[in-house]
N, C-alpha and C positions, 0 to 999 in steps of 0.2 A: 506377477509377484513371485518371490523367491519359495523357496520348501523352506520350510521350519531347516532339516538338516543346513541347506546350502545360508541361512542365517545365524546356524549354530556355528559353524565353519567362520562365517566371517567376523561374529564377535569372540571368539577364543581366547585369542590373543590380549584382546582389548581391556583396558582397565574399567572396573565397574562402573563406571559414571558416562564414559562413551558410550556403555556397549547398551546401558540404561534407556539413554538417550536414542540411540541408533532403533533399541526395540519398539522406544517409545513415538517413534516418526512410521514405524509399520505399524501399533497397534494406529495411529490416527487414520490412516488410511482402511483398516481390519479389526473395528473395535471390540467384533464379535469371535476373534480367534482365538481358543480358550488357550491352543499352544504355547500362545503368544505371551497371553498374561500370564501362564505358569512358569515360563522362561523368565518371563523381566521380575516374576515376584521369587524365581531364585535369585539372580542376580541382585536385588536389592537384598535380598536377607544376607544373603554373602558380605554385600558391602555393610550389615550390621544396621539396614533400615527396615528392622522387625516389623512397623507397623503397615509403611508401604508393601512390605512384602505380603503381609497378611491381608492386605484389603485388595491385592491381587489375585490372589488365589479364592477369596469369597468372591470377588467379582465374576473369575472364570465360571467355579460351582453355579452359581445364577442360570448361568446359562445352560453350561450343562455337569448336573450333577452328577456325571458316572466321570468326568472327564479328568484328567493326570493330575489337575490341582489339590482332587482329594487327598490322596495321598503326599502330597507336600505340606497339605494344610496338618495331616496328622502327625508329618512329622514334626514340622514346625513346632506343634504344640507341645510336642514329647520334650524336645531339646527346652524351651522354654520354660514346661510345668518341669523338668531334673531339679534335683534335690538331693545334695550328700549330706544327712548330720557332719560327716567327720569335714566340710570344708565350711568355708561361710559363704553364706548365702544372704543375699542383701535384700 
């Protein structure tokens, strides 16, 4: 199997629904790679699929709770719970 890095390289490029797909044919073979699912639940939040992304990054924590998702996951919620009075918010 490839390094997280030499899979980060090759999905770069790629438009988010390949690169989705591409991650999601490595996590089927590595379902327990938390890299893996922190990567593909950037990549879906990127492409604006909040909730996949989020149920990636709780997937990852499962497994292991100190692992890079945490921090995605807090971000995630940051960007989410924002709130400006001065614009609208829906």
């Amino acid at each position: 199997m490839k390094t997280i890095q030499e899979i980060k390289e090759e999905i770069q490029l790629l438009p988010a629904d390949k690169a989705i797909e591409i991650l999601s044919s490595y996590l089927a073979e590595n379902p327990r790679d938390t890299d893996l699912l922190t990567l593909r639940g950037m990549k879906y939040f990127g492409a604006g699929q909040r909730a996949a992304a989020i149920n990636d990054y709780l997937a990852a924590l499962e497994i292991d709770p100190e692992c890079k998702a945490k921090l995605a996951l807090k971000s995630a919620n940051e960007i989410l719970d924002y709130y400006n009075k001065d614009l609208f918010n829906p």
